[in-house]
N, C-alpha and C positions, 0 to 999 in steps of 0.2 A: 767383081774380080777380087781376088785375094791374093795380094804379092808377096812376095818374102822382101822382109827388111830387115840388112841385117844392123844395121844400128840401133833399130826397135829394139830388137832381139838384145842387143848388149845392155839398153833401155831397164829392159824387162830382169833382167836378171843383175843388175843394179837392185830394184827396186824390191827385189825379192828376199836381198841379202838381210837381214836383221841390223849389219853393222852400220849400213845406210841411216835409218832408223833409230837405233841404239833400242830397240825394242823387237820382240818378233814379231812377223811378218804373218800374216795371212791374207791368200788371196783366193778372189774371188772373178771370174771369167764369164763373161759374154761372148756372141759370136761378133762381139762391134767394140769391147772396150774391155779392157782388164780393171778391177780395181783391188790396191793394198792396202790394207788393214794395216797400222801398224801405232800403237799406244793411242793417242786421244784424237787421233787423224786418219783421214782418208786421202788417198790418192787416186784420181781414175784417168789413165792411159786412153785413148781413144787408138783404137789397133789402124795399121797402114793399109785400109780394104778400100774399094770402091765396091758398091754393091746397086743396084735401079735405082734407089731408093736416098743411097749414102754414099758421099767422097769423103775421106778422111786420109786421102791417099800420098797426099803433099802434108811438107812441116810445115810449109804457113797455111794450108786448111786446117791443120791443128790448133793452131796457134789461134786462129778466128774462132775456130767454136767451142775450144775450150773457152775463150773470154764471153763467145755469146753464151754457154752454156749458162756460168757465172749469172750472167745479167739476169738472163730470162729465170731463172728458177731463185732469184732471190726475192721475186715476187711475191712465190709461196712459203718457200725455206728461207728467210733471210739468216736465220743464225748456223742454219746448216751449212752456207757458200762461203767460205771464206775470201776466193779467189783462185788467180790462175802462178802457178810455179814454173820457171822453167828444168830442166835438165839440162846441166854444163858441162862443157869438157876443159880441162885445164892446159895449157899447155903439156901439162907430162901426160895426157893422156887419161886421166880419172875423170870419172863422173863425180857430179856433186850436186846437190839443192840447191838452187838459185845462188852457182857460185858465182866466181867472176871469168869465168870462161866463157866460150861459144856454146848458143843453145842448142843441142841437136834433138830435144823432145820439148811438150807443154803437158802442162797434168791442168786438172783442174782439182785444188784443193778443199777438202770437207770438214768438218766435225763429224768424228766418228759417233755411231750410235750405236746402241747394243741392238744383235743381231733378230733379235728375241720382240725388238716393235715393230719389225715391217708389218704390213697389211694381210701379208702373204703367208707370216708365220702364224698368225693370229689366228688366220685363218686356219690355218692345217691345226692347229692345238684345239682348234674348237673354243677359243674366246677373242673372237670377233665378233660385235652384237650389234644390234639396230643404234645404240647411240653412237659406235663410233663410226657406223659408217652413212649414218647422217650430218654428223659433225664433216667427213669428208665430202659430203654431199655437196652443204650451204659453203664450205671452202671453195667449192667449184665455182659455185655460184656467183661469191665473190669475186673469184679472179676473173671470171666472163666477163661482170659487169663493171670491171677497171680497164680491162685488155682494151689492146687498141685495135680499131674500127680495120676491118679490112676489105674492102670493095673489090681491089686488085686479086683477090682469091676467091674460093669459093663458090657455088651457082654448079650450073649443070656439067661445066667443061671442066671444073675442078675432080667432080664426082669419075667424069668418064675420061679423066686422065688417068685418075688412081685405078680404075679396071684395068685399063692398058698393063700398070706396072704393075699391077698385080699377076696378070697374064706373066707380063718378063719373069716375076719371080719364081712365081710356079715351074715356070720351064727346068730347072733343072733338076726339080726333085722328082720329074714325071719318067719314067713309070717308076723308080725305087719305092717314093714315097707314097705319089699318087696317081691314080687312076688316069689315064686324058679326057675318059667319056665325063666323069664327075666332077672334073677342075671344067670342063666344056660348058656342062648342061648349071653347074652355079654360076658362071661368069654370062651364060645368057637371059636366067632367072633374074640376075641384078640388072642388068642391062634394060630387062622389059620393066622393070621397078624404078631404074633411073628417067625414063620414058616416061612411066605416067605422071611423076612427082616433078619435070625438069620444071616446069612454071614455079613453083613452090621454095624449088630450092632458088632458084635466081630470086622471086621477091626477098624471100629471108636475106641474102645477100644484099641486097639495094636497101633493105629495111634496117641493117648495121648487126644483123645474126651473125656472121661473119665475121669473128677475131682473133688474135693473136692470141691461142690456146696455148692449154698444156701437151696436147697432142699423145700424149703414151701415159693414159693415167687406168693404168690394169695396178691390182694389187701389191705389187713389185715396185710399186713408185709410189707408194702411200707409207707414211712412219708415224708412229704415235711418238711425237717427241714435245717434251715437257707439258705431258698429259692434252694437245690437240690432234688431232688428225692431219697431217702435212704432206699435200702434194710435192714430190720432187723429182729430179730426173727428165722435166720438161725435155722436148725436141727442139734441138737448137740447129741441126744440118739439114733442114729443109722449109719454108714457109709452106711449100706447097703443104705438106702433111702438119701443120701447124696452125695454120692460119686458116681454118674452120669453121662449117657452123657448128656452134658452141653444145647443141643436142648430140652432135658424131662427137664430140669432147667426152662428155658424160655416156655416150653411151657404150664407152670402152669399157668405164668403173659397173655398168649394170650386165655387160656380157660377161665380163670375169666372175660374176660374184656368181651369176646363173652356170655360169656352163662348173661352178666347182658343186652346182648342187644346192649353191645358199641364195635360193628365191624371194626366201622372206626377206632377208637383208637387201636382193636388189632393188625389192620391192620400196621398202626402206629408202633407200637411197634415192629411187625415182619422185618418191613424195616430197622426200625433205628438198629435192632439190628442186622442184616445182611450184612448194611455198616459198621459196627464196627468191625465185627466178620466173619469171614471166613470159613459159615460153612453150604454152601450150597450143599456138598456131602452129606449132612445126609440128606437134606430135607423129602424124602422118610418116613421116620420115623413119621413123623409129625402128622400126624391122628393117629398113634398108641398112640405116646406119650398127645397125647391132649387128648385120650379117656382115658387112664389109669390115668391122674390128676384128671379126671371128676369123673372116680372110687372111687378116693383118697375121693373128696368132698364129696358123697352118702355116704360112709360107716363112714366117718366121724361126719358128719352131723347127720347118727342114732343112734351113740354113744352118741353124746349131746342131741339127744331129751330123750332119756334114763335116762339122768342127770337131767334133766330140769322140771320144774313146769309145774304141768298138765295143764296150761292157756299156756306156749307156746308149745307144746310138740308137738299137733300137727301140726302147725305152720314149725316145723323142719324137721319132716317126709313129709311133702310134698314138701320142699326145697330139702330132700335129694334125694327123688324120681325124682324131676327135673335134678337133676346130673346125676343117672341112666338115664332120658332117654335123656339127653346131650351125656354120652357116648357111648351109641349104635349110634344117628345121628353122632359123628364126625367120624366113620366106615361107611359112607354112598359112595359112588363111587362117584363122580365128575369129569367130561373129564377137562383135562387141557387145553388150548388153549392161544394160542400170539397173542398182542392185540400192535398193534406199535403206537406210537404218534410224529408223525412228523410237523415240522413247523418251522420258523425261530427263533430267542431269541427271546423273550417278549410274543409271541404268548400264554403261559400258558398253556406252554406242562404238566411241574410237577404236577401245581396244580389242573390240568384233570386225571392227569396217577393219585393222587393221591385219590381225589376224586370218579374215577370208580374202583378203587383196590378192594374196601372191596367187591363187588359184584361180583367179578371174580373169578372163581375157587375154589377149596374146602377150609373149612376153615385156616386161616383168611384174605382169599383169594390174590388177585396176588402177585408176589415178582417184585419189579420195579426196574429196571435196569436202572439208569441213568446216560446218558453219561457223564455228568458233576462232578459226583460221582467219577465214574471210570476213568477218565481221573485223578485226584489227587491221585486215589490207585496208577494207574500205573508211576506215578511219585516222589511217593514218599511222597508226601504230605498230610496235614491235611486238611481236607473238606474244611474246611475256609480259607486257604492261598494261599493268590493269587500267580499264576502263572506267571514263563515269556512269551515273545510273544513264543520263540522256541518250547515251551509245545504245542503250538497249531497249527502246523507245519502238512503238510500233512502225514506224516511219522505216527508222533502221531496221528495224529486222525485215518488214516486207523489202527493202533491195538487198538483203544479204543471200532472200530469196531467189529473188529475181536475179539473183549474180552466179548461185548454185545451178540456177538453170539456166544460165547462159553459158556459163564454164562446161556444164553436162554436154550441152546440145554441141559445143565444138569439136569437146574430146570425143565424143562419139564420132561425130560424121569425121574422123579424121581415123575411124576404124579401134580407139580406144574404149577398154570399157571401163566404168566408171561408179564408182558406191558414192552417194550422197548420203553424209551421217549431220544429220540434225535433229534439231525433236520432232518437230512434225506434228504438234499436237493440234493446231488447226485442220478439220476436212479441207480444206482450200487450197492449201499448201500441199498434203498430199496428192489431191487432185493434180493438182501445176506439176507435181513432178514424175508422176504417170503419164502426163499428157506429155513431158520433154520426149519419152523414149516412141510413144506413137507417131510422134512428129519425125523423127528420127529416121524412126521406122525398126526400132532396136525389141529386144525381151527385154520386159522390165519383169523385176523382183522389189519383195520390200519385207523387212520383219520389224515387227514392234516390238521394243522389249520394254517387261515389266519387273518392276522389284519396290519394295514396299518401302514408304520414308524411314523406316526405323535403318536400312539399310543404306538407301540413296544419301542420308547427309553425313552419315561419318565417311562415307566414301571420299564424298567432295571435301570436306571440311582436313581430307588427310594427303590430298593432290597435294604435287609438287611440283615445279614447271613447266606447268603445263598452261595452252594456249586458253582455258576455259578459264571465265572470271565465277563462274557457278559456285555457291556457297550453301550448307545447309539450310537458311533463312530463304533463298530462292527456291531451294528442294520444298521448302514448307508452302509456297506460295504456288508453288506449280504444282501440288498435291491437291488443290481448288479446280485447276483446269478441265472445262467440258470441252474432254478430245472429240466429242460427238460419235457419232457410228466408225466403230473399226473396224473396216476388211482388209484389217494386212494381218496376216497370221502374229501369235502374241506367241514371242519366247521367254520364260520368264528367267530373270536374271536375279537370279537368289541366294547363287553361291557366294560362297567367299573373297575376299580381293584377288587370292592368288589361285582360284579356280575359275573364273569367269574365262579368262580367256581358254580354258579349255573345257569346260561343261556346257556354257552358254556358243561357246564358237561352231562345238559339235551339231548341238543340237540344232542351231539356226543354217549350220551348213548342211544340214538334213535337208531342211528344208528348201534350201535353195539349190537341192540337187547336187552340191560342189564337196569335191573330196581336200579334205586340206591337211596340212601335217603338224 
């Protein structure tokens, strides 16, 4: 419901005024919250609505969530939150900034940033890249695994409350916006998908999946400020849509990036946040939770063209509709299958395995298991820190093995499919990881690439942060190795640094059937 207030209203054009300020004003609107621009500051209004979802409809529900807003999102943004401000009236009647009058509005106060590093902009200019939206990735990651434990949320009655209000929501854009047979036949789609998964999601909850999230983390709540990637804008008016399992968190940040067309980066995003984060039992879940964010965006989306000036209105109902039929396709069936990449260091196993991901398996397709990754889990270490020689010890490496295909065999039966990039130069090992996808019962795939040491060690010798401890001297040592009999097709990887990921990616996505971009 959306009421007229008019002391909002007096509110609002206060805060519009420049001389308020002593700076001009620029604002910016939602269908849930205004905010003004105005010199090295921000201000955000939370508008006087009740909607399924949101009350903001009282001054003291303002006054709470602007302060929870504050709290929760200094989390991520600490130097973006400055606090909460009131609006006063003076005895004669004027409004003022935390005068000494009575409050009749609360802002929630910011550090202004330029408009130019949202997530959202970055993206429409076309320089949003795989580092920063794995840098947003492992941010997530972080904040999952600080957030607090929430048992009281989450699980199957979580999931099949938010149908419900998703139903209430839709209600009123039906027919303008949407169809009733198609808001019907996806609301019964997820329904048979909450059904088969409800076991899954209640353990994750009893198992501490279950936290006080960021809840709204689509590209519009991400800022490159003082060169990191920063969640903000968290959900502070409801635990219910907050207090999450932590994969429906993330799988906000992987439906926005897919549904604008940037599959690599969600792809991107799914891995970095996988090595960070330890949360490949729930994968299963993953097309559900991608379609109920897609949900979130449609019915969201018709609420603002409702708001909106009849020059963009329609403009918004077909974006919203786009969401709708994003979320019936990420309910689409997709066979999972393992796709191995083997070869010696330098060869440009990752930058293949990472390249053919986004085309593998349902969205945002493969999870890549790399052995140079997991060999620092299981040791203990941070991606980046090199290891000693004894890290790399037979012993060690046969469990790094044995860990790739444990990780395989889950993500698969859990409907993922999944590239295993290691070397691979034992027959054994290859064996072991063919036999993962028979067990399975999945297609396996595998290519071997080859390139010659005069290539492989300046390659290595020229890496930059990257998780591999490989050095031209191991290039020289592993140019010795009896790979024994190879029957995995040989792509040879010859080109240049900055053509491998696309002469070598083509040619091995020949062959593994997969069209990529």
């Amino acid at each position: 419901m959306v009421t007229r207030d008019a002391v909002q209203d007096e509110v609002i054009e206060f805060l519009s005024d420049p001389r308020t300020h002593g700076a001009p004003v620029e604002r910016i609107g939602t269908h849930c919250s205004i905010v003004f621009l105005a010199g090295e500051r921000a201000f955000k209004l939370k508008r006087a609505i009740r909607l399924p979802y949101l009350d903001y409809s009282t001054l003291a529900l303002r006054r709470a969530l602007c302060a929870a807003e504050v709290a929760l999102n200094r989390r991520t943004a600490p130097a973006l939150y400055e606090g909460t401000v009131a609006v006063t009236r003076a005895p004669d009647g004027r409004l003022a900034l935390d005068g000494a009058g009575e409050p009749v509005e609360y802002l929630v106060a910011m550090r202004r940033f330029p408009g130019g590093a949202l997530f959202e902009t970055l993206a429409r200019a076309g320089r949003l890249d795989s580092a920063l939206v794995e840098d947003a990735a492992r941010a997530t990651a972080r904040l999952h695994t600080c957030a607090e434990i929430r048992r009281d949320h989450g699980g199957r009655a979580a999931l099949s409350w938010l149908l419900d209000t998703n139903a209430a929501a839709f209600a009123p854009a039906i027919p303008e916006v949407f169809a009733l047979k198609d808001v019907a036949e996806l609301g019964r789609l997820q329904r048979a998908e909450l059904a088969r998964h409800a076991a899954l999601l209640d353990a994750r909850r009893e198992d501490g999946r279950v936290r006080r999230c960021h809840g709204d983390l689509h590209l519009r709540n991400i800022v490159l400020l003082d060169g990191r990637a920063t969640p903000f804008d968290g959900i502070e008016f409801d635990d219910r849509l907050a207090c999450i399992d932590v994969l429906y968190d993330l799988a906000f940040l992987l439906m926005d990036l897919a549904h604008r067309g940037l599959d690599r980066l969600a792809n991107a995003a799914f891995n970095a946040y996988l090595e960070e984060a330890d949360e490949a039992g729930g994968l299963a879940l993953l097309p559900l939770f991608l379609s109920l964010r897609a949900t979130v965006r449609a019915h969201v989306g018709a609420a603002a063209a409702a708001l909106a000036p009849a020059a963009d209105a329609e403009g918004q109902r077909a974006a919203a509709r786009a969401y709708l039929g994003r979320a019936r396709t990420c309910l689409d069936p997709v066979p999972a299958k393992l796709v191995a990449v083997g070869g010696l260091s330098g060869t440009g196993k990752t930058t293949l395995a990472r390249a053919i991901a986004p085309a593998i398996g349902p969205p945002p397709g493969a999870l890549v298991l790399r052995s140079d990754v997991l060999r620092k889990r299981l040791m203990g270490a941070q991606a980046l820190e090199r290891l000693p020689a004894h890290a790399y010890g037979s012993e060690t490496t046969r469990r790094v093995y044995a860990e790739i295909g444990a990780r395989a065999a889950l993500a698969l039966g859990a409907g993922r499919a999944v590239i295993a990039d290691a070397v691979f130069a034992r027959p054994e090992e290859r064996a072991a990881i063919a036999a993962i996808a028979a067990h399975v019962g999945v297609k396996f795939q595998a290519v071997w690439l080859e390139a010659p040491l005069a290539l492989r060690g300046p390659r290595l010798d020229q890496r930059r942060n990257d998780a591999s401890d490989a050095t031209a001297e191991i290039a020289r040592l592993q140019d010795g190795y009896d790979i024994g009999a190879m029957d995995w097709p040989r792509v040879p990887a010859t080109s240049g640094p900055g053509a491998v990921a696309v002469a070598v990616a083509v040619a091995a996505a020949r062959l593994l059937g997969l069209s990529i971009k």
